[in-house]
Every structure is written in structure tokens, then in C-alpha cells.
C-alpha positions, 0 to 999 in steps of 0.5 A: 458471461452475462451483461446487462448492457444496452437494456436502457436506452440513453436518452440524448437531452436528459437535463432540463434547460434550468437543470443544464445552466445550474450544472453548468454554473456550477463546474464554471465554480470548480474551475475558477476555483481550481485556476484560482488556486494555480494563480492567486494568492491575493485578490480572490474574487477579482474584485479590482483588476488583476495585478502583479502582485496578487499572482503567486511568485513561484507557479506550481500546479496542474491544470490539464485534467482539472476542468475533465475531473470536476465535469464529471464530479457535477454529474456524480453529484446529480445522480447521488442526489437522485439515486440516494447514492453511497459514492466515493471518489477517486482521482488518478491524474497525479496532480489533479487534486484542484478538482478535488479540492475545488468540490471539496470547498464547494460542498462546504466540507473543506471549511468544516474540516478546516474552519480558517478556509471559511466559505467567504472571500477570507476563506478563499484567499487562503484556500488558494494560497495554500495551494502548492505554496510554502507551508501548505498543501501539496497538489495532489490529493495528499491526506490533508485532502477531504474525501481522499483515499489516494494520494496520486503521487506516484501513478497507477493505483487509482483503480486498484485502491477503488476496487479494494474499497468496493470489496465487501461494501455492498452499497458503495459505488467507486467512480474512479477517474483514471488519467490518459497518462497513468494508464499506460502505467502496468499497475494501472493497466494490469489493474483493469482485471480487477473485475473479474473479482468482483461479486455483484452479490457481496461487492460494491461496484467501481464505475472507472471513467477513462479521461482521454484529453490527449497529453502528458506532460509533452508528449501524446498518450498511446490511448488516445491516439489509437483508433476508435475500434482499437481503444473500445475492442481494447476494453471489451477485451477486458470485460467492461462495456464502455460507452464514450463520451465525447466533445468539447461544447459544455452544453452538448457534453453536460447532456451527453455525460447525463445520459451515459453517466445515468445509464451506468448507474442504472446498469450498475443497479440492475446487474446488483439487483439480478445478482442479489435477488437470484434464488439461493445456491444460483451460481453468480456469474461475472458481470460486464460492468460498465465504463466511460472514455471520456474526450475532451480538450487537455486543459478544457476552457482555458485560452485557445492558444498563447502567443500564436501556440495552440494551449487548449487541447495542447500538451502546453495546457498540463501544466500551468497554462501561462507560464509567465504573468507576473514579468509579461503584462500581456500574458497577465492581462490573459489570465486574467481574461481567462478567470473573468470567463468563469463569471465569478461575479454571477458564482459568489455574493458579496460575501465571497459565498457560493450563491444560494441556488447553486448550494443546493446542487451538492448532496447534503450531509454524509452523502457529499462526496468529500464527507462519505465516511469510506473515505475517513475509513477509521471511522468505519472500522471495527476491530477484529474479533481475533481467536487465541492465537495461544491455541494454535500454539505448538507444545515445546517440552524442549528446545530446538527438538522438533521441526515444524513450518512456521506459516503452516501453524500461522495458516491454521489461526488465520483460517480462524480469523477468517471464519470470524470476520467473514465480511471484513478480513481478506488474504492477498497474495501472488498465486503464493498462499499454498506455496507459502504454506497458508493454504489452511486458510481456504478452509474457512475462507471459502477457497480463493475468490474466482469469477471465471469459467470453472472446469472440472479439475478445479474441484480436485484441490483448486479451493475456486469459488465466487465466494472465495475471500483469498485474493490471488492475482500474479501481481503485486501491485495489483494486490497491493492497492486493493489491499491498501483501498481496502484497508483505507476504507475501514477493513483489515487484510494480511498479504504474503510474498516471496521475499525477492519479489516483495520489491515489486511493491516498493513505491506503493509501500513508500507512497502509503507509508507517507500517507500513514505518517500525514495521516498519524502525525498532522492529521486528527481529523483522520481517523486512525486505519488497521495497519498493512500486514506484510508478511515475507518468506519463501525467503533468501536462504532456502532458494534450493532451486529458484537460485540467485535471482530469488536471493535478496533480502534488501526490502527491509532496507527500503522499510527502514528508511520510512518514519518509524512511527508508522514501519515496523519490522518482526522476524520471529525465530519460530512458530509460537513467536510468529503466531504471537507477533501476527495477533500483535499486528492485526491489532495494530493500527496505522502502520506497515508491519513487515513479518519476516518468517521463513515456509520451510521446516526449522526447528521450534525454541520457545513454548507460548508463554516464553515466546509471548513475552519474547515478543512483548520484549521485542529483544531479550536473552535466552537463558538455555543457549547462555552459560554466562550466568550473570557474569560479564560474557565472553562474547555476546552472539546475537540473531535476528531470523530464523536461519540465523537462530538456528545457525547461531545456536549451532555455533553456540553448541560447537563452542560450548562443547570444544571451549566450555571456559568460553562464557557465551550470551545468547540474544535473539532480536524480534523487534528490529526497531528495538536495536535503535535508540529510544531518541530516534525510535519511539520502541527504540531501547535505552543506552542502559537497556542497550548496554545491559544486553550487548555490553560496552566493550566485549566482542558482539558477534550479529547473525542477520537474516538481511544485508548487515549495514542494516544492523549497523545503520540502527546501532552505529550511536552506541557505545560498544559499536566498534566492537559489532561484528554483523553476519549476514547476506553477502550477494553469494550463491545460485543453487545450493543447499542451505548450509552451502548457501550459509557458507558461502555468506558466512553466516553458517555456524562454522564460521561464525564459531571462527569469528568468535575464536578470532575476536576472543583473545583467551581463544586465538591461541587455544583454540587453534585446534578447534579452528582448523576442525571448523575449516575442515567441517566447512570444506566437507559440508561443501564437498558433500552437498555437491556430490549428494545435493544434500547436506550432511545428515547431522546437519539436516538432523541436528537438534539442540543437545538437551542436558 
């Protein structure tokens, strides 16, 4: 394992004397900016004396990271001016978007982005009244944020989301600020691991400043109460070289931080340029990457204390500071003490604009931090040069005759796209690809990527190289947010899951979804991101082994709670459908498409030009399994999923062949967003299209592949809901066969044969017979799988019967 650390010496006073009281001048700006924002709302430059009425009524803000954040953004600026840098910036303190925000305005985008917040006193006043004001923005770097790829509502992912934007992007450097408070997070602490996937050759690099300041909202934080030696052993442990910044004089730490920070980026330089200037065929070691721990006081440069309570370098500082201006005179007069500290007078003209010298100290055009295109990452964005997926197609002669794993035939066209894109496509997934039947596409994607020691066995099959481009980490969250950075940023990815397992990811889907609906809706400025392909299998109904704890189908629930303009759910009932519905959603941009599709073998319906306009329907009626031959039906059975297809065509030949009067519509669903009415949904179906599919008033029998409020959620609005009878996961069974897992959920085809006898009335009585045999087969389909440990084998042989 090499390193290149401690080949420069630091120098101890690297800023020359104009060099520091310019750099210093200037984060004096960002933080009156910043506490301008938590407090005012009139009265922007101070230019009378602070009054009542110019605080803002209600007082929502975080200061505490603020003054730490833009301290080291100064020393970014610096160095991207010196090094001609390619820099984004992430900031992980949850509600530390002031100082993102502050830089923003200073650097002028903020204005370009939105004219009416002008670089004047005008501009100002409404910059800081917007600030988590009613009608305006939130403090975090929600999307309305110029140069933010990470909201920070939810803490954790910063430095996974700054590890996915560095893959594949050479020239990019990620400073990524991680708060005290968010790293005793797991995301975030397992996401420190991150650069042990990280290829100085074809990578970019994350620079993670650690900011010790102590506090959360009332209590210490672990990190920075252990001792020296345990926190610096704690990240050699992981691999990275940090180096401390330490101290709490602006003018010793402004000289401190140059060094350290320079160094870095040289060091980071060095590792690249070793890398990447190695002979061809030298294998590439993995790097340890430099860090910084960064210490300085909780709410740095605001009071020392408030009514005889320490404030500075106190828990009472994370917040807003001074709690109470507006009802207590003394407590005004304090803040407005504080803000006078930053000298605005001497910062800004008679204009309200930031003075000519300090202008220049920000990069200029693209290389501003907040106007780095990574960070608007659909500008960047190319779509993928996509092979046919109908070449991949499986040969259908006829209907449910052969039995093939669907991921498996999907593995072999993602090889494909692999090999095509080869420097902007990646597969994420938790130790899973092989399982799940993708392991295909390691052949073109030059196996997973591993920056670790190899040993022999791993050539026999382990598919480990440093040039690998699938993703594999046991953990979700961790491959979530590389995934999410790496998409922000102008890429494309596909991820599998196990479906018990995919909940891991729950809040981090919630927290993007909102991003993507911000982004979508209000947002023009922000270019338009290939969308987060989840694809979900190893799933609920062949848990043969695993049991209980892998049954719950439950994350579609938690999908369809998010604005349909950015979610949308596919179940495909086979292969060609699943290879048609995956072409769709690599195509697709600003959404979070969910791929419902089961590893294991089942039968294959649909030959590519039916599966293709399947699926361009999203819903439809297949005419095989039908006889009601443009009459009104009997009974409509309807399914979404591929156990539940197979299932609900099982039943569909049990009654045609013992009730052949009975006249059956066959529907099956692709599209669970079609269920919805076109009011609510912008794919929804009309009433007339509803109704011309499950009628108005005969029974609906629905077998579904997840919870059945679900189904009835979507069409609770239609006009023949009272007569929806939904089939689907019950919370019953452990280790069981199949069919006994369907069973006992009662969405096997026996029961569901029960169900139509019982809700058709020319059946209830003459079909009696039929039932009694029904409850037999299920009695027998029990007692077999638990002497065997099998089912049946004219279960496990059963074929659609061909005429």
C-alpha cells in the first residue's frame, strides 16, 4: 500500500501579510452574510442602528458550522486560483447551507442565477429574507442552492455523494466538509471506506475535511471528545493520512490551514501523476489519500458568552446564538454588536457590492465553486449509447412453455451497455450482482472494482480487478449515495437489491426523490440528471431458505407516497418485458424508476413485439389467457408481478377447463402508476380506459406481487372499486416452498380459483364441486411440500396448456 505523504514539507506561514488580511476580509464577508441571514430582514448593511423591526420574527437558522464551512471554502478559492483546479463542493453539516450560500452571493452567481438577489443593498435585503422565511428558502443546500449536489436534510451521505461524483471524473477534486455531528451517523461512518474504491488512474479525488467544533444540538460529539492519538489512529485505520488543523486566532488558523490545505492538494496531485504516468500494465496500488480534522470553536466569532453562559465553542452556539432580540433590548444591542464585528462598512461600497479587491479573490467563470458545472450535472450529461435491447430477446413460439431467470437475460444486455459506455455507466450493488443473476455483466465490465490486496483464489471466478466498474460494498447506503453523487454529477447507473433489504435505503430514496421533484417542477436552471435505476428481486415469494425476516415487499409502499412526476414503479412478468422496461429507464431522466423482477426461473409469456408494446401500454389485456371475446366478462383477474402472473394464469387454466361457460379477462399491469387516475398521475389511465379494462360493475379479482392496500390506494376513485377484490402479501410464512408460501397469502392459484367461484353467482352453486377439489389440491400442495420439501411435480412442471 503506498502513500505519498509527508513528501512536502508544510510550510508554517505560506500566506503573505496582504495575502492573509485579504483572505481574512473576505470570510469576515461569508459571515456576516451568513448571520445576516439567520437575523435580518430589513436594514441589510447596518447602515442605521439595528431595531426591532429589521430582526426577523420568527428565528430559524444554524449558525455553529457556518464560520468553520466558509474558513475553509476561502482556502479552496485560493488554491483553485493557483492550481487551476476543477473543484465541487460538498457540505455535510445538515443546515449549514449559510455558508454555502454566503459564497454563492459572494462569487456572484447567486445573483446570475437569480437576477432579483442583485449584488447590491437591494439584492442583499432580499437574500437575507428569503432565508428560512416563508416563501423562500430552506437552510439546507436544498436544490434551489447554486453549486449543490447534496441537500443535507437528512445526514450521512455527504461523503458518499462526493465519492460518486469523483468516479470516472479524472480532473475533479471533492472537498467535502463532514459535520462532527453527521459522522457518528453509519452512513457516514461506513462511507469512509469509499477510498478503498478509488482509482487514482481513472478517478478524481475527495479531499473530506473533518469539522471538530465540538456540539450537536445539545450534546458533545464522540469525535471530538476522544483523544488525539484515538481520533488520528481511528483514520490511519481507514486508510487516509490526516493532518490537523487546529485553533481558534483567524490569523494563526488562516496560515495553519494554507499549509495543510496546500499540501493536500499537492499530495493529492502527486498520487494522481504517479499513478497515471506508470508504465501501462503496472499494477495500481491504492493510495492513502490525505484528510484534514479541522478544530475550531462551535459558532467561531460570534459573542464569547450571553448572560454569563459560554456561547462560543458552546452547544448554545449551533443554533441561533441569541435566541430573543426582538423582546430583549440588551440581547438586540448583542447582536448587533456581533454583526458590526465583521466590519461591513469596510466589506461593501455605497452600493451594497462587495469591494473591488476582495472580488478578485474568487475564481472567475466556471471555476467558481457554485457555477462548476459537476454540480448542475445535466449540463454535463450524454445519453448512453444503448445497444438493442430486442437482441437479447428470448424466442417465445408460445406462451408460458419455457423457463428462464429473467435478471439473467437482463444481465447479458447490461454487459453490453457496459462495454459501450465504459467511462460513464456503473452497476452498484451489496455483494448481490452474482446472486441476483447479473454476473454477465462482469464480462464486459472488467469484473468488480477492488483496490485491495489480491490473493490467488480470487482469479478462479472472484471477477477482482482495479479496473472493475461493478460496485459491490455490503452496504446500501453507501452504494446509494455514490450511486445518487455519481448521477448528480452527469452519469448513469442501474443498482439491485434484495427486496427485504432495499428499506435500508428508504430516506436517502425520500430525500432524492424530493430533490428531483425541486429540481423538475420549480427549477429550470437545473438541468434535467439520468434517472436512479432500482432494480428489486431475490424477492418476497422464493425466500425458500432465507424465511420471514427477507419477506417484505413493503418499499413500493414507501415509493408510492413520493410526487408521481419523479417515482415510478415496473413489474414485468418476464424477460423480454423486463429487458423492454430496463432500455425505457436508462433513457429516462429525473426520476426514481423501481424494477420489480424476480432472479429465480418462471415461465416466459410474451415475444418482444408483444412484450414491447406491453409495456409501452404499461397495462393491457392478454388475449391468450382471455375467452371473454369481446363480451362483457364474468370476472376480470388482474396481476402485477411475475409469481402473481403465473399464478393468476394457473387459475385462469384450472377454471377454463372445470367452468368453461365461465367468461375470464385476463389483465396484466407493468405499470403500477397506470392504476391511478390521469387527475392524479400524469401516466394515470382515464375512467374510459379504466372502465373499458376492468369494467364498471363485475367482480375484479387482483393478484399482486406487494401488500394489497397498495392496489387499492391507487383505485380507491373508480367507479367499480367496491367490487376489487386484491390478492397479495399477507405477513405469512418462514421457510416454505413456493406454492406453500402462496398459499398461505392466499395468492396461489387455487385460491384465487375460490375466490372467483365465490363472487361469480352462476358459479356459487355449480361450481361447488370444483371448490371442494380446490380445497383438496391446497390440503395436498401442503402436505406434500412438508414431507418432500418440494412442491408437487405438476406444480413445478406446469406449462400454459397450448390448444
Amino acid at each position: 500500500m503506498s502513500s505519498a505523504a509527508n513528501t512536502f514539507e508544510i510550510p508554517a506561514a505560506p500566506l503573505s501579510a496582504e495575502e492573509l488580511r485579504k483572505m481574512n476580509a473576505y470570510w469576515s464577508a461569508c459571515n456576516y452574510l451568513c448571520a445576516g441571514m439567520l437575523y435580518l430582514r430589513n436594514n441589510p448593511l447596518l447602515r442605521e442602528p439595528l431595531k426591532v423591526e429589521h430582526i426577523k420574527n420568527r428565528l430559524l437558522g444554524h449558525w455553529g458550522s457556518d464560520p468553520g464551512q466558509s474558513f475553509t471554502w476561502v482556502h479552496l478559492n485560493r488554491l483553485i486560483k493557483k492550481y487551476d483546479l476543477d473543484l465541487i463542493y460538498i457540505s455535510g453539516p445538515g443546515h449549514g447551507a449559510p455558508a454555502t450560500l454566503s459564497n454563492s452571493y459572494l462569487e456572484g452567481v447567486y445573483s446570475e442565477v437569480y437576477p432579483t438577489m442583485s449584488r447590491d443593498a437591494e439584492g442583499m435585503q432580499k437574500f437575507f429574507k428569503q432565508f428560512s422565511f416563508p416563501g423562500g428558502i430552506g437552510s439546507h443546500c436544498t436544490p434551489e442552492t447554486p453549486g449543490s449536489i447534496h441537500e443535507g436534510g437528512e445526514l450521512g451521505y455527504s461523503l458518499s455523494h462526493g465519492f460518486g461524483a469523483a468516479f470516472d471524473n479524472p480532473d475533479l477534486i471533492v472537498t467535502v466538509v463532514v459535520g462532527d455531528g453527521e459522522s457518528e451517523t453509519g452512513p457516514l461512518a461506513t462511507s469512509w471506506h469509499s477510498n478503498k474504491f478509488l482509482n487514482p488512474v481513472r478517478d478524481g479525488a475527495v479531499l473530506p475535511v473533518l469539522h471538530l467544533n465540538g456540539y450537536k444540538i445539545a450534546n458533545p460529539t464522540i469525535l471530538a471528545r476522544i483523544t488525539d492519538e484515538e481520533l488520528e489512529s481511528l483514520f490511519r485505520g481507514y486508510g487516509w493520512v490526516p493532518y490537523v488543523v487546529e485553533g481558534d486566532d483567524p490569523l494563526v488558523m488562516h496560515q495553519k490551514m494554507a499549509g495543510v490545505m496546500e499540501h493536500c492538494i499537492t499530495e493529492i496531485r502527486a498520487i494522481q501523476q504517479k499513478a497515471r504516468s506508470a508504465p501501462k500494465g503496472t499494477p495500481v496500488e491504492r493510495p492513502r489519500w490525505p484528510m484534514i480534522i479541522l478544530r475550531t470553536p462551535k459558532g467561531w466569532t460570534c459573542p464569547k458568552e450571553v448572560d454569563g453562559h459560554k456561547l462560543e465553542g458552546s452547544w448554545r452556539a449551533h443554533q441561533m446564538p441569541i435566541t430573543d432580540p426582538v423582546t430583549n433590548p440588551a440581547h438586540l444591542q448583542l447582536v448587533e454588536s456581533w454583526l458590526r464585528s465583521y466590519k461591513p462598512e469596510e466589506l461593501f461600497d455605497e452600493n451594497g457590492t462587495l469591494i473591488a479587491e476582495l472580488q478578485e479573490l474568487p475564481p472567475k467563470g466556471q471555476r467558481r465553486i457554485t457555477a462548476n458545472p459537476h454540480a448542475n450535472g445535466g449540463l454535463l450529461r450524454k445519453p448512453l449509447d444503448l445497444p438493442d435491447f430486442r437482441d437479447y430477446a428470448l424466442k417465445i413460439e408460445e406462451p408460458g412453455q419455457i423457463e428462464v431467470s429473467s435478471t439473467d437475460t437482463l444481465g447479458h444486455f447490461l454487459r453490453d451497455v457496459m462495454r459501450k459506455n465504459m467511462t460513464n455507466f456503473r452497476v452498484f450493488g451489496p455483494d448481490e450482482t452474482a446472486s441476483n443473476k447479473l454476473d454477465a455483466i462482469y464480462e464486459g465490465s472488467n469484473g468488480k472494482t477492488w483496490m485491495e490486496a489480491l490473493k490467488p483464489e480470487d482469479a478462479d471466478g472472484g471477477w477482482l480487478s482495479t479496473e472493475g466498474r461493478v460496485m459491490e460494498m455490503l452496504s446500501e447506503h453507501t452504494l446509494e449515495g455514490w450511486f445518487e453523487g455519481y448521477v448528480l454529477t452527469g452519469r448513469h447507473g442501474f443498482f439491485s437489491s434484495y427486496e427485504a433489504f432495499v428499506h435500508i435505503i428508504d430516506s436517502m430514496f425520500n430525500q432524492h426523490a424530493k430533490w428531483l421533484e425541486k429540481s423538475k417542477l420549480e427549477l429550470r436552471w437545473r438541468a434535467p440528471v439520468s434517472s436512479i435505476n432500482l432494480l428489486i428481486t431475490s424477492l418476497v415469494w422464493r425466500q425458500d431458505h432465507n424465511g420471514f425476516t427477507h419477506q417484505d415487499p413493503g418499499f413500493l409502499d414507501i415509493v408510492t407516497n413520493k410526487s408521481p412526476e419523479v417515482t415510478r414503479i415496473y413489474l414485468p412478468p418476464d424477460a423480454n418485458c423486463l429487458l423492454s422496461v430496463t432500455d425505457h429507464c436508462l433513457r429516462s431522466t429525473d426520476y426514481v424508476n423501481v424494477i420489480v423482477a424476480d432472479k429465480a426461473l418462471h415461465l416466459q409469456y410474451l415475444d418482444m413485439d408483444a412484450a414491447v408494446d406491453h409495456c409501452t401500454k404499461g397495462i393491457g389485456i392478454w388475449d391468450f389467457a382471455s375467452n371473454d371475446d369481446g363480451q362483457e366478462p364474468d370476472v376480470v383477474l388482474a396481476c402485477a408481478g411475475d409469481i402473481p402472473t403465473s399464478e393468476t394464469l394457473a387459475a385462469v387454466a384450472i377454471l377454463r377447463e372445470r367452468c368453461p361457460k365461465l367468461k375470464i379477462r385476463f389483465v396484466n399491469v407493468v405499470d403500477l402508476f397506470r392504476l391511478m387516475p390521469e387527475t392524479e398521475h400524469p401516466h394515470g389511465l382515464s375512467e374510459r380506459e379504466f372502465d373499458s379494462l376492468f369494467t364498471i360493475d363485475k367482480p375484479v379479482i387482483f393478484n399482486f406481487h406487494a401488500y394489497a392496500s397498495l392496489i387499492h390506494k391507487f383505485t380507491y376513485k373508480r367507479k367499480n372499486h367496491d367490487n376489487f377484490h386484491v390478492r397479495g402479501y399477507k405477513e405469512k410464512g418462514n421457510i416454505n416452498t413456493p406454492l406453500e408460501l402462496a398459499i398461505l397469502n392466499q395468492v396461489d392459484r387455487f385460491n384465487i380459483a375460490i375466490d372467483v367461484i365465490d363472487r361469480v353467482p352462476s358459479l356459487q352453486a355449480s361450481a361447488a364441486h370444483t371448490k371442494e377439489w380446490l380445497k383438496n389440491e391446497i390440503i395436498n400442495s401442503i402436505n406434500y411440500a412438508h414431507e418432500n420439501g418440494i412442491d408437487r411435480p405438476e406444480i413445478t412442471g406446469w406449462k400454459w396448456p397450448v390448444a
